[in-house]
Phi, psi and omega in degrees: 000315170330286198301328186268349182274299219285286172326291152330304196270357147322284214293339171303313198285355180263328217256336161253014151298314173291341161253012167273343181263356171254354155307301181302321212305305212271010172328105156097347174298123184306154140251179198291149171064035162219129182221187159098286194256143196234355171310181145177184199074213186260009174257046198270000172305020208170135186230131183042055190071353190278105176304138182254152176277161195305152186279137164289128189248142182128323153216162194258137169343305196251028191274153157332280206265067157221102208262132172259013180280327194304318180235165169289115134014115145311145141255123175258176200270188173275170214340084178209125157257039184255135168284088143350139173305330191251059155237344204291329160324317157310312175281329203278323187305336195286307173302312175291346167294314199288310161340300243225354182237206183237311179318130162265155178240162153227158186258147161242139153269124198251151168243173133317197174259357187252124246116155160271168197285321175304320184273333182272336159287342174279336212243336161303341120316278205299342182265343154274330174303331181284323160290333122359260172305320129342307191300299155283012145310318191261007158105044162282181189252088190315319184308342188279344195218136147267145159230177199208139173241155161264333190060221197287336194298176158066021169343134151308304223228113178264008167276186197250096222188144201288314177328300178293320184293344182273312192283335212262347156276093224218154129246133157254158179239133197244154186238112206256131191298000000 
């Protein structure tokens, strides 16, 4: 009776070891059709091998003089920082201002409710860092753009329901005044 108790809670204890470790597995991993940015982690220093230039330091998401009005929001899929194909437009408009001006932006990157604060402020970093990077793929000036993560704070939708959780995965882009 022992050997079969001992044995049961042996195999429960593997079996949530295993889904705690296939919960994680797919975080930064490319997937099919995800493309543009190629970074993760803290090795956000680069796209597709390129060094991005230093980050503008200095001002906040969340001041008077940053108008957040100007573009639509990016969305991501769930725990993914890969830019979908029908957002890159949103992006390409976002490049050419920068292109064509003096103004700097800054991106915030947003999560869901779901997650720990920690993990969810990393995969809100990897997704303004991805649009970033894209941006200056398509010839933005990288001195031009800071980023920022929120992780889970500053919800669209704070109820708890895949509807919401989709508005709430995001970049905004703030355009500084």
């Amino acid at each position: 009776m022992k050997i079969q108790i001992f044995k049961l809670l042996t195999l429960t204890c593997a079996a949530v070891m295993l889904c705690s470790l296939a919960g994680c597995s797919s975080f930064g991993k490319k997937k099919n059709g995800d493309q543009a940015y190629t970074g993760t982690g803290n090795d956000a220093d680069s796209v597709n091998g390129t060094p991005l230039p230093d980050r503008q330091e200095g001002v906040s998401f969340t001041s008077d003089n940053v108008d957040k009005s100007k573009f639509r929001p990016v969305h991501f899929a769930f725990d993914s920082f890969a830019i979908d194909n029908s957002e890159q437009p949103i992006l390409d408009e976002v490049a050419d201002f920068l292109k064509g001006g003096s103004n700097s932006i800054i991106i915030a990157g947003f999560t869901d409710e779901r997650g720990t604060a920690e993990y969810n402020r990393g995969l809100g970093e990897k997704r303004a860092e991805a649009v970033r990077g894209y941006l200056i793929q398509r010839g933005a000036d990288g001195g031009k753009i800071q980023t920022v993560s929120f992780g889970a704070e500053m919800p669209v939708d704070p109820s708890s329901n895949e509807g919401a959780w989709a508005k709430n995965r995001r970049a905004e882009f703030g355009v500084v005044k």
